[in-house]
C-alpha positions, 0 to 999 in steps of 0.5 A: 395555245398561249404565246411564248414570250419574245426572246429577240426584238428587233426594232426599226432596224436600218442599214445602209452601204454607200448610202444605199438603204438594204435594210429599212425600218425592220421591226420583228419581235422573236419568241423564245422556243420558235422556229422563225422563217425568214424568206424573201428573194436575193436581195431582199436583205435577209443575210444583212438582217441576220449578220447585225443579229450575229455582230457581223454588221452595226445597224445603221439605225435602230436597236436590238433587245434581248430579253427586252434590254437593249445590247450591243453586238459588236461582232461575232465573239459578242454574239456568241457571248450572248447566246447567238449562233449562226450556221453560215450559208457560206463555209467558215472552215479551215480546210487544213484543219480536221473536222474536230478542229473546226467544230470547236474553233473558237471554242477549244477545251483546256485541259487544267494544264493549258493544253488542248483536251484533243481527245474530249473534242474528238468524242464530243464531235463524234457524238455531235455527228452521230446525232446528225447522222453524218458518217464524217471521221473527225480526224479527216482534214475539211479539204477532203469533204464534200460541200454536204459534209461541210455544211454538217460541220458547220452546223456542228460546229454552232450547236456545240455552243449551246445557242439560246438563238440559233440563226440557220442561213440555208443549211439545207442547200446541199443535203438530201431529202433524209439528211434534211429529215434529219435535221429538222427533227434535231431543230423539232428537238431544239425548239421544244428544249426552248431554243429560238431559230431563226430558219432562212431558206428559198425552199417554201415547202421546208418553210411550211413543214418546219416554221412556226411563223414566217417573215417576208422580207422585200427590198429592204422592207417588212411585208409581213409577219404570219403563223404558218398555219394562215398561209400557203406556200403560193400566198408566201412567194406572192409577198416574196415577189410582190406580184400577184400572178406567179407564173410558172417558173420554167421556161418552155423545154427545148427538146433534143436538138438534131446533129452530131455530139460537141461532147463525147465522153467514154469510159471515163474512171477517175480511181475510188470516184467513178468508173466507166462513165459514157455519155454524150451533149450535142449542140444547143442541148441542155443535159441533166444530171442528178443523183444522192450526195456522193454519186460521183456528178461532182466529181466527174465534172471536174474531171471533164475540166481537167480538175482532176487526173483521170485514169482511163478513157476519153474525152473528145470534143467537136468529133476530135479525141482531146487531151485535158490535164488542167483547166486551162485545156478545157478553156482551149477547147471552149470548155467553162465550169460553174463550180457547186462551191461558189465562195471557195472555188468561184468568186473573189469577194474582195473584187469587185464586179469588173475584176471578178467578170474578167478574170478569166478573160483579162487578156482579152482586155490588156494593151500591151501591159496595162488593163483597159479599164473602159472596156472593162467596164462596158462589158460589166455594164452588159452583163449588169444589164443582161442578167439584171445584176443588183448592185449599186456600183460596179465597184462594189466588192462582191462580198456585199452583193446577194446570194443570186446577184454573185452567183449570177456575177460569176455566171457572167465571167464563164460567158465571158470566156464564149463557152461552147459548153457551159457545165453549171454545178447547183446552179441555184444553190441558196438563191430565191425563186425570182432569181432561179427563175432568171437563172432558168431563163438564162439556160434557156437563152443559152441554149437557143443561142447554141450553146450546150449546157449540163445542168447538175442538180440535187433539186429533182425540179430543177433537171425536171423541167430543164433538161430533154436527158437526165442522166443519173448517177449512183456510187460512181457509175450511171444507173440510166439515161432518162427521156420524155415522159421518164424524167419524173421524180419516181424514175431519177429517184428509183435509179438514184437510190439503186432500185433501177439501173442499167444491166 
């Protein structure tokens, strides 16, 4: 099979924040009409590498070629110009805008008179949606869309530009196992019209079944460059994390702890959402729930922590039926919730790591009107040291941070609140793993200390080996309650997709 010419060359590429190398002396040539991985842990500086592709951020050292000349990619509309597209991990939509809108921001068509041509956008995201087999209307606003849907629009809206290099940082974080199908026959249909993707992804099973070659990033620093075929999906998370015994990523599961319920929810209905849902969490349990896009976990969550308004049954914690209207109920009754969307409803990455931890809690830090920054900054320093948070400041903006280090940034603020239950929406999303590993071992520590966590997963793994029950949910309504030898695959899936379910 003859090589393919290189389309991208990335040459002794560096880059420094405050001093601070995240990227040091990267060489990559790209071939035209490949599908390149790009995989290494939280940190390792994959986002940086493909945001100076994409004109995000200037190199600090080094150089790229198109097509063998050098260019400069200021930011992103000269990115564009030059045929380089991105599929964020992170949303860039507007939610007040509808999805046609959005799809072709940027990017309007005019009719001969000025005016936007609203009805060929329509038509064209229609069809762009169709082919991703995603039933959005595109009339509906982006606020009313699920984070799968979202993410379905984001990545519309980068093949609408006809990209000759199409960066796709996660995309499949949120999707299902069909929509995932889906799109990788779409990126199969790209690469053979010669189009390069540059793919990034911590799952290495979809790394394997879709890539070309791959690349390992670690610390900054190139590991390696491999034709998929001469390698593993065990030899790849081995240069990931630069050890050679990769141990078992789960932690030992505790079983169902003895004693009364701390949660009991009954017949719970939130309208055209769920209807009738019932269960319940005792101390120190860790509770899965799992389900297809859509089910209704999400939602339900919210309800629990007053994000929602409810319309009939009961929520009673520690024995005593109580009222939750808004979230600031829920933190009274030592309720926390880590939401699936992280950069809309989580962090604020204009903050840095003290003001985000204390958010919540940052009465607990005033005297009289002022903050106490010291205290601030001895609890940031716990959390830094507990969850092994990556940073080179505690003043750094969390924009700047990885993936796994924000999320585990905003794991911190929820504890800071000293959550009896601790709710974690895709507590994993986007992050390598290491970093789930550590994530886990966090649950874990939780959970040993008392405290009672539900874990909500679209990964099977991931309920799999954290949690004693699974509950599962389909369309709004639970379909089982899975224990012991019944949380496997077959079992979630068979009553996620209705071939099981309660009578």
């Amino acid at each position: 099979m003859a090589v393919r010419e290189t389309v991208l060359s990335i040459e002794h590429v560096t880059k420094e924040f405050s001093g601070v190398a995240v990227l040091s002396d990267v060489s990559v040539d790209i071939r035209r009409g490949e599908i390149m991985g790009l995989i290494g842990e939280n940190g390792a500086g994959k986002s940086t590498l493909i945001k100076i592709i994409s004109g995000i951020y200037q190199s600090s050292a080094g150089v790229l070629k198109l097509d063998g000349k050098p260019v400069s990619i200021s930011d992103y509309i000269a990115a564009k110009s030059l045929g380089i597209a991105i599929v964020p991990q992170e949303f860039n939509l507007i939610n007040t805008l509808a999805v046609f809108e959005n799809i072709f921001l940027g990017n309007e068509i005019r009719l001969g008179s000025g005016l936007l041509d609203k009805q060929k956008m329509r038509e064209l995201s229609a069809k762009q949606l169709e082919d991703l087999k995603m039933p959005v209307g595109v009339n509906q606003l982006v606020s009313s869309l699920s984070v799968a849907e979202k993410q379905m629009v984001e990545i519309s809206k980068a093949l609408m530009l006809r990209a000759r290099i199409l960066i796709m940082d996660e995309p499949t974080t949120t999707l299902t196992t069909r929509e995932t199908e889906t799109l990788f026959s779409l990126m199969g249909e790209l690469r053979s019209q010669g189009v390069t993707i540059i793919f990034v992804s911590h799952k290495l099973n979809e790394i394997k079944a879709i890539c070309d070659r791959v690349t390992v990033l670690r610390d900054g620093v190139l590991i390696s460059i491999d034709e998929i075929s001469d390698v593993n999906e065990e030899d790849i998370a081995r240069k990931m994390v630069g050890r050679k015994d990769f141990t078992k990523i789960f932690p030992p599961k505790i079983p169902r702890p003895q004693g009364t319920e701390v949660l009991e929810v009954k017949n719970l209905s939130v309208k055209e959402l769920f209807e009738d849902i019932s269960f319940s969490l005792r101390g120190g349990e860790i509770l899965g729930f799992a389900g297809l896009v859509g089910s209704g976990r999400t939602e339900l969550a919210e309800s629990v922590m007053g994000l929602r308004h409810v319309q009939g049954g009961t929520i009673a914690v520690n024995g005593k039926t109580v009222h939750i209207k808004k979230p600031a109920d829920a933190l009274r009754y030592k309720l926390a919730y880590l939401s699936e969307d992280r950069q809309g409803k989580g962090i604020v990455q204009g903050f840095n790591l003290p003001q985000n931890i204390t958010l919540i809690s940052l009465k607990e830090y005033l005297k009289g009107i002022l903050i106490d920054g010291k205290a601030e900054e001895l609890k940031t320093a716990e959390y830094v040291k507990s969850f092994r948070i990556a940073a080179a400041s505690h003043k750094m903006h969390l924009r700047y941070l990885s993936g796994g280090n924000q999320q585990k940034v905003y794991l911190s603020r929820w504890l800071d609140t000293d959550p009896q239950i601790l709710i974690l929406d895709e507590p994993t999303r986007g992050i390598d793993v290491n970093a789930k590993h550590e994530i886990y071992e966090f649950i874990h520590q939780l959970a040993e200390r008392g405290i009672s966590c539900i874990v909500i997963s679209s990964e099977l793994e991931e309920v799999i080996g954290l949690c004693s029950r699974v509950y599962v949910m389909r369309e709004g309504k639970i379909t089982g309650c899975l224990e012991a030898d019944h949380i496997n695959e077959e079992d979630i899936m068979f009553h996620a997709t209705g071939i099981k379910g309660l009578n």
